[in-house]
C-alpha positions in Angstrom: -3.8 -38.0 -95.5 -5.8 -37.7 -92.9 -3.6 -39.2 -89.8 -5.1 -41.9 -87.0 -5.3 -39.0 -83.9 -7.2 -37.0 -86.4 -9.6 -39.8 -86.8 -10.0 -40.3 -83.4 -10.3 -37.2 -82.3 -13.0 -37.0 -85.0 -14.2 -40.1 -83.5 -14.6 -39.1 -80.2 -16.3 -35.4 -80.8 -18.8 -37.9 -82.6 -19.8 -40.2 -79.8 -19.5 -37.3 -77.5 -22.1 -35.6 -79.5 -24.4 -38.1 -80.1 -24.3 -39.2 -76.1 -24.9 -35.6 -75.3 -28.0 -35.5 -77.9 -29.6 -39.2 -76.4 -28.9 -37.4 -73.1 -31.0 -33.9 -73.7 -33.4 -36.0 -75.3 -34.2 -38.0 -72.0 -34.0 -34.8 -70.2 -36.5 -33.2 -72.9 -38.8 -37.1 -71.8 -38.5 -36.1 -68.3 -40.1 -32.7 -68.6 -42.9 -33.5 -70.7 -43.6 -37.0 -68.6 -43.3 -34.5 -65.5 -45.5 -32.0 -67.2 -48.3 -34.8 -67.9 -47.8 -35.8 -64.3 -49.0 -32.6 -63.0 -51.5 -31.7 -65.9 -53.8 -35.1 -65.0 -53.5 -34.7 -61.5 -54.9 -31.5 -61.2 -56.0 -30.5 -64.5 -57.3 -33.1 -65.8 -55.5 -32.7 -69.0 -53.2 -34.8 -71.0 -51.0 -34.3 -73.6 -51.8 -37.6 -75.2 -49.0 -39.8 -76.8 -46.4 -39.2 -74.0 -45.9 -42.9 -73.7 -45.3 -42.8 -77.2 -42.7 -40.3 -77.1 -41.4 -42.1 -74.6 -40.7 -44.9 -76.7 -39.3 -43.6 -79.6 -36.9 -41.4 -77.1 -35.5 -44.2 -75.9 -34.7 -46.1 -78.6 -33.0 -43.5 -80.3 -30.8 -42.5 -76.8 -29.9 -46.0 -76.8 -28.9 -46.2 -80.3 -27.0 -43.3 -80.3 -25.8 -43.9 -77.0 -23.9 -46.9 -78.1 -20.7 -45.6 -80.0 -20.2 -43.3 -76.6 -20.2 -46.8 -74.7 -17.7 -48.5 -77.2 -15.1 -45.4 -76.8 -15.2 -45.9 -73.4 -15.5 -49.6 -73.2 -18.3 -49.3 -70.9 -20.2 -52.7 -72.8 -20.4 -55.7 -70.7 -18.0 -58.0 -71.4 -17.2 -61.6 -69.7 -13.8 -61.8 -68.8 -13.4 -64.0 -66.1 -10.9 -66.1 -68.5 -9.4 -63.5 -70.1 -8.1 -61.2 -67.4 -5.7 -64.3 -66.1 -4.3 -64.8 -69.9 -1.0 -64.0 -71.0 -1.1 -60.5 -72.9 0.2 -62.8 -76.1 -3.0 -64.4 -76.3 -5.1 -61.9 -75.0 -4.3 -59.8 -78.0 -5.8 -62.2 -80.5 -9.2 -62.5 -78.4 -9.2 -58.7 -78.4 -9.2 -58.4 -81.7 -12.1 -61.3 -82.2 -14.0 -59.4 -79.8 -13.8 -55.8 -81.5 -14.6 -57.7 -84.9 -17.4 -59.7 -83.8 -18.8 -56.1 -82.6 -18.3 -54.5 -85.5 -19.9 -57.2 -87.4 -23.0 -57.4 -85.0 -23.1 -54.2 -85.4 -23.1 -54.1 -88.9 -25.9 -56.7 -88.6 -28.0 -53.9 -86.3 -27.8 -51.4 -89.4 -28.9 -53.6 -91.7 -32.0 -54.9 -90.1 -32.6 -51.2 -89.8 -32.1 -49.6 -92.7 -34.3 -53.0 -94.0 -37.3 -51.7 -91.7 -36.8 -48.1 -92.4 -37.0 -49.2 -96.2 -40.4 -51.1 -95.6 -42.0 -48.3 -93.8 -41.0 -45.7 -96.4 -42.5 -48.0 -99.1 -45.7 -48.4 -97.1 -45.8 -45.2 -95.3 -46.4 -46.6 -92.3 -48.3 -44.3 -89.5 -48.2 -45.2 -85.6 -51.5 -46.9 -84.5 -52.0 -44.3 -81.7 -53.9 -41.1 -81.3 -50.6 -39.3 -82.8 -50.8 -41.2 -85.8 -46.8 -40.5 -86.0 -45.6 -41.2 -89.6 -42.6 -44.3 -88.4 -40.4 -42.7 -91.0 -38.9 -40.0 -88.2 -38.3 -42.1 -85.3 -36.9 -44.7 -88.1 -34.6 -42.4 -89.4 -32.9 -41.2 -85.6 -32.8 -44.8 -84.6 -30.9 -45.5 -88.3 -28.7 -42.9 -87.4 -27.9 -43.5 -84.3 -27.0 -47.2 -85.4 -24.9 -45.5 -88.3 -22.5 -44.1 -85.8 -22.4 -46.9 -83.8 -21.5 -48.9 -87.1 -19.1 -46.6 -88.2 -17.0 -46.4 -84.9 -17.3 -50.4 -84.4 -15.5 -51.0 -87.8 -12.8 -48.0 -87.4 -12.0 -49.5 -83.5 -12.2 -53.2 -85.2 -9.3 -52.2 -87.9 -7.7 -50.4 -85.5 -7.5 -53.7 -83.3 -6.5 -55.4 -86.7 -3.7 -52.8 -87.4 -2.1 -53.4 -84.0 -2.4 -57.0 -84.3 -0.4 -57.3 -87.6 1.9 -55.1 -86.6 3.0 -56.6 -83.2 1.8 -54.1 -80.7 0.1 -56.4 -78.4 0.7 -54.2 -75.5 -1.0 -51.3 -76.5 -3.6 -53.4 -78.5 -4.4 -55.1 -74.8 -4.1 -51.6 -73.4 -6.6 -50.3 -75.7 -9.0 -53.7 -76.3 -9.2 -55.1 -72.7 -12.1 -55.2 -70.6 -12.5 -52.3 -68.1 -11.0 -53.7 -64.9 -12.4 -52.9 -61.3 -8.3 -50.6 -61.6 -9.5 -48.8 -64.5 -12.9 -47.6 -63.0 -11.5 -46.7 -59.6 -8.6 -44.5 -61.4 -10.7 -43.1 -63.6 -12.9 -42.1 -60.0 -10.4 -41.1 -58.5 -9.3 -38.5 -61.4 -13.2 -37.4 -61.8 -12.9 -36.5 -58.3 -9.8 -35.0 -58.4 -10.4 -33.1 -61.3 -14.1 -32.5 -61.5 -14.5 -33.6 -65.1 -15.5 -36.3 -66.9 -12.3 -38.6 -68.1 -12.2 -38.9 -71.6 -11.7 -41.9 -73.3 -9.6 -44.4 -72.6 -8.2 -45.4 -76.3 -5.4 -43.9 -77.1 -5.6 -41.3 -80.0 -1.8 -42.6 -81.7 -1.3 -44.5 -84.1 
């Protein structure tokens, strides 16, 4: 059976990859927006559909880019209440939080996959001079929402787990908003170290 540090550090090589693929793929936008640039200012050239590209790009970074933002609790959360309650009752909020997440997340797919579906059954084309069959971009935006999905339930039973079994303090540990503490330790080891700090949930059951 496959135990709960094997699952994260499944987990984590998963966001890490997909963050790493949204981020070559801006780089990749940057190039050819650069390149277009250059090629209409003194060529009078253009590529045609780079605003396009642009588009879909960014859609799919952001999609995948999402699970890599959960791992390292990097999304916005408003905690001006819950930083001054007691870790007893922070726990349950936690837990609400990572739930309500998982299901909006859940909700994200859906809507998705239900767009994907309709496009497939219409074989939708892009309006544009590229005429891009929608199916592609679709299908890396689905995925990206998949992984995000996926992680958002396994961190929401994860939050579950702790709750039911009493560990509050390492439920808070691992659930609490990012504190202006957390970011300037984790600066202060970046700097120290030169490397990016991995993520802050901790890979034990």
């Amino acid at each position: 059976m496959m135990k709960a540090n094997d699952v994260y550090r499944a987990a984590n090589g998963l966001a890490h990859g997909a963050a790493l693929a949204a981020g070559y793929g801006g780089l990749c936008l940057s190039v050819l927006i650069t390149f277009e640039v250059i090629a209409r200012k003194f060529f009078n050239f253009s590529l045609q559909g780079v605003d396009e590209i642009g588009g879909y790009v960014l859609a799919i970074g952001v999609s995948f880019s999402f699970a890599y933002a959960l791992l390292q609790r990097a999304h916005t959360r408003v905690d001006v209440l819950l930083a001054k309650l007691p870790g007893v009752l922070r726990g349950p909020l936690n837990v609400s939080a990572a739930l309500l997440l998982a299901t909006f997340a859940a909700f994200m797919l859906w809507r998705a996959v239900d767009t994907l579906l309709v496009t497939l059954e219409f074989q939708s084309h892009a309006s544009t001079p590229l005429q891009t069959p929608l199916w592609i971009p679709q299908s890396l935006w689905v995925a990206g929402l998949t992984v995000f999905s996926l992680l958002a339930g396994l961190l929401a039973l994860r939050a579950v787990f702790l709750l039911v079994t009493g560990d509050i303090s390492r439920l808070n540990r691992e659930f609490d908003a990012r504190s202006a503490d957390d970011e300037l330790d984790e600066a202060r080891h970046d700097y120290v170290s030169g490397t990016v700090q991995a993520p802050h949930r901790s890979p034990h059951a």
